[in-house]
C-alpha positions in Angstrom: 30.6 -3.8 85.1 32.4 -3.2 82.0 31.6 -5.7 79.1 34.1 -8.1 77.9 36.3 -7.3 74.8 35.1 -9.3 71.9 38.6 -10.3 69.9 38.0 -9.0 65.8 38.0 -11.7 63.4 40.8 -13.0 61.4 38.8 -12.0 57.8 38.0 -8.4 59.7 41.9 -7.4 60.0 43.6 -6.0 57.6 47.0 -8.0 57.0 49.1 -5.1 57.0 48.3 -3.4 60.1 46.3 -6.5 61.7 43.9 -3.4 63.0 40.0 -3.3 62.0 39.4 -2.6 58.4 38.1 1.2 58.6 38.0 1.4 54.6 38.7 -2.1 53.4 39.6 -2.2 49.7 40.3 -5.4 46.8 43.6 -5.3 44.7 43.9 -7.3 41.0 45.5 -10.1 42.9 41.9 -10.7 45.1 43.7 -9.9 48.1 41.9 -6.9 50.4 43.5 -4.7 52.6 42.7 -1.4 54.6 43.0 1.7 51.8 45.3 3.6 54.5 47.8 0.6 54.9 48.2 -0.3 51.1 48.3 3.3 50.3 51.4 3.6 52.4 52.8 0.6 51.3 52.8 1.3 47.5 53.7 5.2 48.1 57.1 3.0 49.5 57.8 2.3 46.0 56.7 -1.8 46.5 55.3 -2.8 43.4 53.7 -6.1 44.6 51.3 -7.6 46.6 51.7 -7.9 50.2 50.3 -11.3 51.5 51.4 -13.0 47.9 54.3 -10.9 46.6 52.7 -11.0 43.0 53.6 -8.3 41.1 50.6 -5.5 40.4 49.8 -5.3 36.9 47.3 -2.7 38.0 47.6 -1.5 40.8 43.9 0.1 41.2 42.0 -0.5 44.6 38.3 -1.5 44.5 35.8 -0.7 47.4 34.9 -4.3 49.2 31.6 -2.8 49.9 30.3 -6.5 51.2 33.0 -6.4 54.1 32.2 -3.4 54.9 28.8 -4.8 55.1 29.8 -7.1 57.0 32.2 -5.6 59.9 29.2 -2.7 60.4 26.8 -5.9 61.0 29.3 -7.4 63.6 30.1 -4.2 65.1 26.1 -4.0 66.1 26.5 -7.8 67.3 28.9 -6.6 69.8 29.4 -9.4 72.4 27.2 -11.7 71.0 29.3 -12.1 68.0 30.6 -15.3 70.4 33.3 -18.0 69.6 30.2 -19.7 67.0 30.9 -16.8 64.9 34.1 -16.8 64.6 34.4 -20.4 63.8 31.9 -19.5 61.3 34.5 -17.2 59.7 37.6 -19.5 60.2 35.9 -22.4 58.2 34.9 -19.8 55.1 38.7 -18.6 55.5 39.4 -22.4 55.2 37.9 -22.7 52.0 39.1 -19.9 50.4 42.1 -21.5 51.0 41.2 -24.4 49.1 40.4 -22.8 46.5 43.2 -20.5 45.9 45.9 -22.7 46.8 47.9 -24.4 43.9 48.9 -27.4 47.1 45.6 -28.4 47.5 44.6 -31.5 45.6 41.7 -31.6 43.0 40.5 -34.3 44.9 39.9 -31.5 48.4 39.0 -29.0 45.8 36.0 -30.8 44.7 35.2 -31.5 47.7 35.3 -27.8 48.9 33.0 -26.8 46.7 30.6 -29.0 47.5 31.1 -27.8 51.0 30.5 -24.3 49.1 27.2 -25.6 47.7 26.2 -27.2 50.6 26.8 -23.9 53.3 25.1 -21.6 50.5 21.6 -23.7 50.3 21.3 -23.9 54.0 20.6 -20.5 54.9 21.1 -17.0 53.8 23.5 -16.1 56.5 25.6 -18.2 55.0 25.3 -17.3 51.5 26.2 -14.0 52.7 29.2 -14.9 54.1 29.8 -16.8 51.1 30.1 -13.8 49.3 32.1 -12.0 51.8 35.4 -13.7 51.4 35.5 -12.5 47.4 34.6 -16.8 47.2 32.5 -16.0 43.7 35.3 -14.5 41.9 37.8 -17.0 43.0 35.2 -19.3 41.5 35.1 -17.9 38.2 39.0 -17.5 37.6 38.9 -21.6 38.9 36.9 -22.5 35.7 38.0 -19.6 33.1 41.9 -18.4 34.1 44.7 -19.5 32.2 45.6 -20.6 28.9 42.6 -21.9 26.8 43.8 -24.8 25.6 44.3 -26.1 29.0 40.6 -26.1 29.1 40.0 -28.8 26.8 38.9 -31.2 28.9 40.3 -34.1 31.3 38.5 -36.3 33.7 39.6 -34.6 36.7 38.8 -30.8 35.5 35.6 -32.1 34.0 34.4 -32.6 37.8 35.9 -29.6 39.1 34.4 -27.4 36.4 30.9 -29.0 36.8 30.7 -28.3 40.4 32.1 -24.9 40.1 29.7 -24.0 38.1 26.9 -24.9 40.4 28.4 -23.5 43.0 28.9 -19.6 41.0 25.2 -20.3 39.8 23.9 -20.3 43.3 25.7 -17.7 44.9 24.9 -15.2 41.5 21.1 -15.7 42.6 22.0 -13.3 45.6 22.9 -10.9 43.0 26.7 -9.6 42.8 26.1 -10.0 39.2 29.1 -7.2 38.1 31.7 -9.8 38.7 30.8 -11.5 35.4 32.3 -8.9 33.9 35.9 -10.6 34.5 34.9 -12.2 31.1 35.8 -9.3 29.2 38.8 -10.2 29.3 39.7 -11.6 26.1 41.7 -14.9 27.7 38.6 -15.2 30.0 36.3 -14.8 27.0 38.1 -17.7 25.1 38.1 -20.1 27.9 34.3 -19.5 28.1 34.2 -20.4 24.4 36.4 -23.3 24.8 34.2 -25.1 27.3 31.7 -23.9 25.4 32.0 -26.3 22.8 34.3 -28.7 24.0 32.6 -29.2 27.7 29.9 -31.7 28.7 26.7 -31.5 28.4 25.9 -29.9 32.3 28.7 -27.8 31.3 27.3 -26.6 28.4 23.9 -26.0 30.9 25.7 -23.8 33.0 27.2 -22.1 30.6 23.9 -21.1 28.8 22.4 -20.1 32.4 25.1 -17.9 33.3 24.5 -16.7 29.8 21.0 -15.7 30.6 22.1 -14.2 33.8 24.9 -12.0 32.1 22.0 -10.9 29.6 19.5 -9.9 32.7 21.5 -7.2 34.3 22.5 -3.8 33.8 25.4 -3.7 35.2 26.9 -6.8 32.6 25.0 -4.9 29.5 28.7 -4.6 27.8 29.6 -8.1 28.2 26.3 -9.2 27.0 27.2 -7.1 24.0 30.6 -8.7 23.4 28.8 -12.1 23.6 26.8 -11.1 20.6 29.9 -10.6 19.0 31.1 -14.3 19.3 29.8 -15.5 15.5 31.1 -19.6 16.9 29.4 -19.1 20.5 26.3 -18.1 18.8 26.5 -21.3 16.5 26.8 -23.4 19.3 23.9 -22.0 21.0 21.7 -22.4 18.5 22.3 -26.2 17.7 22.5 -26.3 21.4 18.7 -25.6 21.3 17.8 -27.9 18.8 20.1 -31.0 18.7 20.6 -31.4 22.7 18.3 -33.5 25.1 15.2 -31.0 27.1 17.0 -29.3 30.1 20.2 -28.1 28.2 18.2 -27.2 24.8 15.9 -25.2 27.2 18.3 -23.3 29.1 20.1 -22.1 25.4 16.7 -20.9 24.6 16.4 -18.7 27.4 20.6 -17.7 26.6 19.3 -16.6 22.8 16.0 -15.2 24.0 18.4 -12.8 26.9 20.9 -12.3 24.2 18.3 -11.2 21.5 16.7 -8.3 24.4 19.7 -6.4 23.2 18.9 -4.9 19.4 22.4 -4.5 18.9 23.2 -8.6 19.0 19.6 -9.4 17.1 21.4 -9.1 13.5 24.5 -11.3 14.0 22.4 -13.6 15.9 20.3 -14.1 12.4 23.3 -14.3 10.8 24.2 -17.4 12.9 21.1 -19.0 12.4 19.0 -18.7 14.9 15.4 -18.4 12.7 15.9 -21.6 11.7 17.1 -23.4 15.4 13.9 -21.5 17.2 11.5 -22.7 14.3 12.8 -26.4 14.5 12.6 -26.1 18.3 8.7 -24.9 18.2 8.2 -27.5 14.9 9.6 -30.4 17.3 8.3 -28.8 20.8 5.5 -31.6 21.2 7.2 -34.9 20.2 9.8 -33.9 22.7 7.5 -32.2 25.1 9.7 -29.1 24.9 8.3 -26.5 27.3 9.3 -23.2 25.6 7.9 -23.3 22.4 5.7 -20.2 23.6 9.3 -18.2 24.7 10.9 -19.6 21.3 7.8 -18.3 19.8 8.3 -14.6 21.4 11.9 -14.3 21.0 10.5 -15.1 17.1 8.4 -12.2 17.2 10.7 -10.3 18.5 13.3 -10.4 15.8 10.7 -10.1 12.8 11.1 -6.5 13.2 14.1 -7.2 11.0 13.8 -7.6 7.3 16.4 -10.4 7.4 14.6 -12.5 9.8 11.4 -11.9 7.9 13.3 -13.7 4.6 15.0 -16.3 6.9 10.9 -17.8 8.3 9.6 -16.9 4.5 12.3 -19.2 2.7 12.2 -21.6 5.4 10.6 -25.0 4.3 8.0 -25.2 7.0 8.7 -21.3 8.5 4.8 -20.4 8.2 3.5 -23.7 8.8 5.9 -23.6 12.3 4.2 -20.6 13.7 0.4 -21.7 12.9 1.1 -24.3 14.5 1.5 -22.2 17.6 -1.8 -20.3 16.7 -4.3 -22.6 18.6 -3.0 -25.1 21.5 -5.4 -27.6 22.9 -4.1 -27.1 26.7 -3.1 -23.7 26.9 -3.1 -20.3 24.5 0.7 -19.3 25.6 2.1 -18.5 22.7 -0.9 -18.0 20.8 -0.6 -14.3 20.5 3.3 -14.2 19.6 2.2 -16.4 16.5 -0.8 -14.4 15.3 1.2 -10.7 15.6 4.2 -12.9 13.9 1.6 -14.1 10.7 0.1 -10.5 10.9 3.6 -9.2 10.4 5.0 -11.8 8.0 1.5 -11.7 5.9 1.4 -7.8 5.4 4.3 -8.0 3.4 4.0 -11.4 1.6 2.0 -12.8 -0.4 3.3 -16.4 0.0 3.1 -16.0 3.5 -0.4 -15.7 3.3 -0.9 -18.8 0.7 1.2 -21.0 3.0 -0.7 -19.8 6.2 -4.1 -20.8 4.7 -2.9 -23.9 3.1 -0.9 -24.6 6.6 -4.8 -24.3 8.3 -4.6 -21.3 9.6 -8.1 -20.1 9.6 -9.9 -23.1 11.1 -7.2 -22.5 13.7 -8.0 -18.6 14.3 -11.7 -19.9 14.2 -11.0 -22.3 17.3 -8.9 -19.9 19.1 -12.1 -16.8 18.5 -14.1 -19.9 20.7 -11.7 -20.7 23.2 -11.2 -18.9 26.8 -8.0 -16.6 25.3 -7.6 -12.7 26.4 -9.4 -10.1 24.3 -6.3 -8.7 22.9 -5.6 -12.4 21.7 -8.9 -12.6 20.3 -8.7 -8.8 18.6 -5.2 -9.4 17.0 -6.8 -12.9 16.1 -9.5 -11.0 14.1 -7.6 -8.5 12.5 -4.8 -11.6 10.9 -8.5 -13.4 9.6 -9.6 -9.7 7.7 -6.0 -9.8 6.2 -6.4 -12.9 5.2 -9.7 -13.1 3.7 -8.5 -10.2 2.0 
């Protein structure tokens, strides 16, 4: 007996030829169709999109390998792919809808992406077709298209941008990460800066996350690069990390220590100040009960290899004194060894450095820490910063 036809999704036709995408491809406007079909509609002479009629500024055609993805994994589902999947698909159609229509009220937009954020923490089959629908980058160009100024902030877009945010957080932890790089764009890039400074403070969270995330991949090296370049973004990390409460100072910590894994950015990010906001962070880590001194500490370290930050800790009021105190913790040695290679570093060269870090303690600290349960290496750098000393 000869199985029963199973009808092809709505999201799996192309809107051209309504037939099964066989090469399914993404146009500047986010709308995909089958390579063949908009092949032979532009080779026409039509200049604009099919399902929106929006003129092609570029009319380049990108692979929508997660479709394709997709369709293969339905294909294998064959009649089991029943009316559950397909209502599955027509409620992700639904709201990408939402989300792209200018009719829809901010009101069912927020809603919809709390739907979004809902669906994408209830299982990974979800997520995936989360992503399927091109639903991440519709999020980004919801909180970074248009004109800048329009981003400076009312009640209404506060709320949409919040959510949105959470929602492109989530779904980037499946990866997808090369979508970011729509922020190259330099009217993208502003409105990034604009919120930047002007948003709330779970903006500014978000914003300093997807900073880190941008700064963790490959594939957005570039745009990590052009970040580096932004003198006022950098500012506003780096009192970011100093002046705002725990969660959002912690989360621009992690944004300079991703930005500084690229030498190229470590210069201008010394330029903007970021010696002194990592030492102030570490000097007020325990009356705030700031978790990452120790990474504050490393990302420290790090940057020492340049003469400039060596100058910026040395003519800093409490520079030395900042890192002994990260020498020797009570609870835990994290950090510990960041601190020593940084005083080993800072006391070759300087004589002061050296005076300040045995009036700052130092040696009773080294002393405590040769006791304590710390690695070997710890221990040996430890010994090699007392010889220098004592010398």
């Amino acid at each position: 007996m000869q199985e029963p036809e199973v009808p092809i999704p709505h999201l799996f036709r192309c809107p051209i030829s309504l037939d099964l995408f066989e090469d399914p491809v993404t146009l500047c406007t986010g709308q995909t169709y089958d390579r063949s079909s908009i092949e032979k509609w532009l080779s026409a002479g039509n200049l604009t999109c099919p399902v929106t009629m929006q003129k092609l500024a570029d009319a380049s055609m990108v692979p929508n390998h997660t479709l394709r993805h997709l369709i293969d994994q339905w294909l294998k589902m064959g009649p089991q792919a029943g009316p559950d999947y397909f209502s599955e698909m027509g409620c992700f159609a639904s709201l990408k809808h939402n989300l792209q229509s200018q009719d829809v009220s901010w009101e069912k937009k927020l809603l919809t992406l709390k739907r979004i954020q809902t669906l994408a923490e209830e299982s990974p089959s979800n997520s995936s077709h989360l992503l399927q629908p091109d639903i991440l980058p519709l999020l980004l160009k919801l909180v970074f298209s248009g004109k800048a100024e329009h981003h400076r902030l009312f009640q209404e877009r506060v709320m949409l941008v919040e959510q949105t945010l959470c929602c492109v957080l989530k779904l980037l932890s499946l990866g997808e990460l090369e979508v970011l790089n729509m922020l190259k764009e330099e009217s993208n890039l502003e409105s990034f800066q604009v919120l930047f400074h002007h948003g709330t403070i779970n903006i500014k969270g978000s914003l300093c996350r997807l900073i880190q995330a941008i700064s963790s991949s490959l594939l957005t090296r570039e745009l990590c690069l052009t970040l580096g370049k932004c003198h006022q973004l950098l500012r506003g990390l780096v009192l970011t990390a100093v002046h705002e409460n725990c969660q959002v100072s912690e989360a621009a910590i992690k944004a300079i220590s991703g930005l500084c894994s690229l030498e190229s950015n470590r210069e201008t990010l010394i330029q903007q100040g970021v010696i002194n906001g990592l030492l102030t962070y570490i000097y007020n880590a325990r009356r705030h009960e700031r978790s990452l001194a120790p990474k504050a500490m490393a990302t420290i370290e790090l940057l020492l290899g340049l003469e400039s930050a060596r100058k910026d800790v040395i003519n800093h009021p409490n520079g030395i004194r900042t890192i002994v105190k990260m020498v020797f913790q009570v609870s835990d040695h994290e950090g510990s060894e960041s601190a020593i290679n940084s005083l080993i570093i800072l006391c070759t060269e300087s004589l002061q450095a050296r005076e300040e870090a045995i009036g700052g303690g130092v040696l009773s600290q080294l002393l405590l820490l040769l006791q304590s349960q710390c690695s070997s290496r710890t221990k040996t750098n430890a010994r090699i910063l007392l010889k220098l000393l004592r010398s």
